[in-house]
Each structure stands twice: as structure tokens, then as C-alpha cells.
C-alpha positions in Angstrom: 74.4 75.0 159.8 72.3 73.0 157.5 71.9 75.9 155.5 74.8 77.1 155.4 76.6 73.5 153.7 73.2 73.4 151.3 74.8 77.3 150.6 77.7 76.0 149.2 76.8 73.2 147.9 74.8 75.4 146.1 77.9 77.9 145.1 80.0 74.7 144.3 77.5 73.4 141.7 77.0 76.7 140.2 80.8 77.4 140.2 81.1 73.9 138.6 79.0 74.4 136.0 80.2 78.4 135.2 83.9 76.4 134.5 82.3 73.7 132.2 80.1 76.1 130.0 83.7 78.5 129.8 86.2 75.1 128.9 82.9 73.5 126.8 82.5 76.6 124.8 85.9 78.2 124.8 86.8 77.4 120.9 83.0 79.8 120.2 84.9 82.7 123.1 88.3 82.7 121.3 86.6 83.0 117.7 83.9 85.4 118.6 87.3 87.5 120.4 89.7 87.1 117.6 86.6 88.5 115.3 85.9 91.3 117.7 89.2 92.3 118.8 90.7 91.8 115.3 88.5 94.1 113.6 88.6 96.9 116.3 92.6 96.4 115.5 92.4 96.6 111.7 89.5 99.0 111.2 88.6 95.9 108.7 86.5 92.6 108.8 88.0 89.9 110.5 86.7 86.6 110.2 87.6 83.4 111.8 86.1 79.8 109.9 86.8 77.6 113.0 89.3 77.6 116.3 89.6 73.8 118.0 91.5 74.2 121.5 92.7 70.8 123.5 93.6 72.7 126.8 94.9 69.1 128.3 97.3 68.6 125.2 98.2 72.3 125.3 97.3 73.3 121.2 94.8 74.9 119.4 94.7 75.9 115.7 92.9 78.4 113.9 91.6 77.9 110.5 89.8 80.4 107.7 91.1 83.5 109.3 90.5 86.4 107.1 91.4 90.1 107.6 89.4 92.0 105.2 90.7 94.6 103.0 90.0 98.5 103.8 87.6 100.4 102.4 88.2 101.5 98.5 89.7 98.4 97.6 88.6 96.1 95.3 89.9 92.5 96.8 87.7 91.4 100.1 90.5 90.1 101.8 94.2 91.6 102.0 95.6 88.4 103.9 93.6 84.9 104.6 95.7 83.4 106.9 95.4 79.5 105.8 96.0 77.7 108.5 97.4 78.6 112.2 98.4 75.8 114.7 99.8 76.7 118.4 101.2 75.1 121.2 101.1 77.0 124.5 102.5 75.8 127.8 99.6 74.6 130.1 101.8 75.4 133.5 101.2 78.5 132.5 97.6 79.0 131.4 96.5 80.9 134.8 99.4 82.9 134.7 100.1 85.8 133.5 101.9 86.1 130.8 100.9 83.0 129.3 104.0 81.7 127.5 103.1 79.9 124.4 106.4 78.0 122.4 105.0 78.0 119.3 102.9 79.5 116.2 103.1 78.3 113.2 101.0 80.0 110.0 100.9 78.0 107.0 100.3 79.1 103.5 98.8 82.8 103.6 97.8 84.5 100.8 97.8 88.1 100.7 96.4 90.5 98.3 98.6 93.7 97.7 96.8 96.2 95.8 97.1 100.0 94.4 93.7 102.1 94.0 93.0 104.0 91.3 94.3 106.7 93.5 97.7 105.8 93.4 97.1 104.4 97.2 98.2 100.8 98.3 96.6 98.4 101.1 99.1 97.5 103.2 99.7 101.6 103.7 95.8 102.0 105.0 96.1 98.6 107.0 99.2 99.8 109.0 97.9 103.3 109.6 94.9 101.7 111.0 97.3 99.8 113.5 99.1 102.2 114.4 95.7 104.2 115.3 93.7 101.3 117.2 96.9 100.1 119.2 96.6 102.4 122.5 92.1 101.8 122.5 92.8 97.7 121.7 95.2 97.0 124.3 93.2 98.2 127.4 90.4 96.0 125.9 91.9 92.8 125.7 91.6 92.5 130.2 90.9 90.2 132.4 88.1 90.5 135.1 90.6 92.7 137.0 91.6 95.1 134.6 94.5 94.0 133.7 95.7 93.4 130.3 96.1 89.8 129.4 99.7 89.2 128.0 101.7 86.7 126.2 105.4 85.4 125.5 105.8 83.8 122.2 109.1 81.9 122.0 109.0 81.1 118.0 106.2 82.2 115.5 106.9 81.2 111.9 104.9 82.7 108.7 105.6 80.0 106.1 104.5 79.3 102.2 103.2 82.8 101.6 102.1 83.9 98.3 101.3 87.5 97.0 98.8 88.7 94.7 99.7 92.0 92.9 97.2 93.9 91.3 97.8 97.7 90.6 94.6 100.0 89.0 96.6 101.7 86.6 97.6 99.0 84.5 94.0 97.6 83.9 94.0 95.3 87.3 96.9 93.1 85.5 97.7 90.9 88.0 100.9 89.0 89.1 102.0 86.1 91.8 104.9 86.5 94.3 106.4 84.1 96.8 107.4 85.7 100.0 110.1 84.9 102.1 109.8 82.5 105.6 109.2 84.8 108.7 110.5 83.7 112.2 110.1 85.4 115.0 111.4 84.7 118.6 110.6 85.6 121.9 108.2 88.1 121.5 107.1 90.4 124.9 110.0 88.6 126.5 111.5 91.9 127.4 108.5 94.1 128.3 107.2 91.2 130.7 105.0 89.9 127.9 102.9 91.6 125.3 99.1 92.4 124.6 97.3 90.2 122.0 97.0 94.0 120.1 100.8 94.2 120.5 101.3 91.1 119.1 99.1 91.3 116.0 100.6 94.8 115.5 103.8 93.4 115.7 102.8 90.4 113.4 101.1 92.5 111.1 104.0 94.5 110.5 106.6 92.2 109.5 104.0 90.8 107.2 103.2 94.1 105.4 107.1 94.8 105.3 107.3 91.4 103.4 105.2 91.9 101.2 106.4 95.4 100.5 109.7 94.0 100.2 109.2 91.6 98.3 106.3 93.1 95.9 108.9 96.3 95.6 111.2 94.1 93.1 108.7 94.2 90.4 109.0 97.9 90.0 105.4 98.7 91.9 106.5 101.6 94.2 106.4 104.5 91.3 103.1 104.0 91.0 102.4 104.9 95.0 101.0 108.4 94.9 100.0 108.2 91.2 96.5 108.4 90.4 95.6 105.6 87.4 94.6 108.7 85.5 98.1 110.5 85.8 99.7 107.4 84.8 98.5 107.3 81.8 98.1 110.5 80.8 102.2 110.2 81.6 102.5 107.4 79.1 100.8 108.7 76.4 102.8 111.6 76.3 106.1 109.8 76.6 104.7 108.1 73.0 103.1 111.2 72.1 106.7 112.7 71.0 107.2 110.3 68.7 104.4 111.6 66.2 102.6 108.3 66.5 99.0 108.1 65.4 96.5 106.7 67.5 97.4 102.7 66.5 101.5 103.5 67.5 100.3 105.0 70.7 98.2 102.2 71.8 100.8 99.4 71.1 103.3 101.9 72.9 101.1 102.1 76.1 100.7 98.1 75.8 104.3 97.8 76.1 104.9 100.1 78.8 102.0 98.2 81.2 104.2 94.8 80.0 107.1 96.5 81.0 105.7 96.6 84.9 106.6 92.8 85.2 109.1 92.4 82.9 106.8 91.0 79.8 
């Protein structure tokens, strides 16, 4: 009998201390899985600068997140996340779904480019969602298999700010402000959703923002236009009007102005 309570006092202590290295080190587990999982999902780098988590107070924020642009592109990062603060409700934490109230991401920055092959980044990012969706979501499981899932009652994308930049016009850069992004109750009506689901979800709203919103400056003829076609097309449009090699240049000048209205 005497070995048998020295047993499990022995289990106890080891189960003891199995929970306090998991809640002591759970900020390092969630980065290192945001990092992992992220890049599986985006065929990119993701990179996470630090996540704090008060599990008694119920919030945790996220800061430095950075998705990295795909390959061919000449930007590291397509969106850096600024800062991401959550509040999750504890009576749920051992539950499944987990129902967090709120995310809140404040001041992103995202990059929107077009190659030199007429090809833009947020097109390769969301193809590489929609391939790693089905592989990502049977990842993210818990020790019995079954996919970990969430309900997100409000997540808001606030203060973001675009970059333009667009090969065939020498690079030229311009700034955008993006519209305020609220979404509600997310994987409330499939029972709760994947963390893959969820990014994919997120993700796209913030790529169709920033294609709506970069669309008004007249960037979407030059999707499927190779820099080299474009301005082969310009010249030729000032060609016709006999211009030597001085009139052609300034005309070509004006017509890259033209792009944002300069």
C-alpha cells in the first residue's frame, strides 16, 4: 500500500509540474504555433515578435506579427500585423470551441505589389490559402485528434494602411487608407471553426480590402501585363504622334503620372 500512495504521489508531482512548464511557457507554445502553423497556411514566412497570455484575466496580445510576402516579390512582408490584443472567455478554455469575445488588430500595414510579370501578391497569397486549407486544419488537433476550434464574437481590423507599388511604372509607390473591418460571430454556425479557417477567413477579407480599395487608383489594367508590354504599349500610343526620342520620354512620364492622378 505504501507503494502504491508513494506511486501517486509520484504521478501527482509529475502531473503538477507537466501543467506548470505548459501555463509557464505557453506565450513560447502559442508563438512557436502561430509561426508554424501560419507559414504552412500561407506558403510564406510568418513571424511572431512576442505573444503575452494572462490566462486568469482571460487576454493575450500579439505583437510583430509578420506574414511574409511570396516568392518573386520584392517587399519582405505583404502584411505586419501591428498590434493584436484578445479577450477570450476563461469558462470556456477547456472546452471545445473555445469562444473568444474579442480581437482587435491595430494599425496593419500591407504591401500590395505587381511583379514585373504583370502578377499581384495578394492573388499568390490567396491561392496559397485556398491550397493549404484542407492539410492545415487536420493539423491544428488536440491530443485526441480532434481539431481545436473557435467562436469569435467580434474581430475588428482597424487603422490599416496600404503600400502600392507596381513594377511597370519604375516601383513608384503610393499610400492608401483602408477601410475598418468587423466581423462577428465567426464558426458560430458550423459549431466553431479551425484556427486555418479562421485565418483563411481573415485573410480574405483583408486581401479583398485591399483589392478594393487599391482598385480605385486604376491598378487592375496592369494585372496580367508584363512591365515589358506595358511599355512597349506606351511608347507606341506616343509613337503616332511622330515624336522624337525627347517627346516620347516626357509622354511616357506623363502616362506613369497618370496611374495616380499626378
Amino acid at each position: 500500500m505504501k507503494k502504491v500512495l508513494i506511486g501517486v504521489a509520484a504521478l501527482a508531482v509529475i502531473v503538477v509540474g507537466a501543467v506548470f512548464f505548459l501555463l509557464s511557457n505557453l506565450d513560447g507554445i502559442v508563438k512557436d504555433a502561430i509561426q508554424v502553423y501560419g507559414s504552412e497556411a500561407t506558403k510564406t514566412q510568418v513571424v511572431v515578435g512576442d505573444v503575452k497570455i494572462k490566462l486568469e484575466a482571460g487576454e493575450a496580445s500579439i505583437t510583430g506579427l509578420n506574414i511574409g510576402n511570396p516568392t518573386g516579390f520584392s517587399d519582405p512582408n505583404i502584411f505586419e500585423l501591428g498590434n493584436i490584443s484578445t479577450k477570450i472567455d476563461i469558462s470556456t478554455i477547456r472546452q471545445n470551441p473555445i469562444v473568444i469575445d474579442e480581437i482587435i488588430i491595430s494599425a496593419p500595414k500591407v504591401v500590395y505589389e505587381i511583379n514585373k510579370s504583370g502578377v499581384s501578391n495578394a492573388d499568390v497569397l490567396k491561392k496559397n490559402l485556398g491550397a493549404g486549407g484542407e492539410s492545415n486544419a487536420s493539423s491544428a488537433a488536440d491530443g485526441d485528434g480532434e481539431a481545436v476550434k473557435m467562436i469569435i464574437r467580434r474581430l475588428v481590423v482597424e487603422g490599416t494602411s496600404a503600400k502600392v507599388r507596381i513594377a511597370a511604372l519604375g516601383d513608384q509607390q503610393q499610400s492608401v487608407s483602408l477601410p475598418k473591418i468587423v466581423m462577428r460571430d465567426i464558426g458560430q454556425k458550423s459549431g466553431g471553426a479551425t484556427a486555418a479557417e479562421v485565418a483563411q477567413q481573415l485573410s480574405s477579407k483583408l486581401l479583398g480590402n485591399v483589392k478594393g480599395s487599391v482598385a480605385k487608383l486604376g491598378v487592375d489594367k496592369y494585372i496580367g501585363k508584363s512591365a515589358d508590354a506595358f511599355k512597349a504599349q506606351a511608347l507606341e500610343k506616343i509613337g503616332g504622334a511622330g515624336g522624337a526620342a525627347g517627346g516620347a520620354a516626357g509622354g511616357a512620364g506623363e502616362a506613369i503620372k497618370g496611374l495616380f492622378g499626378k
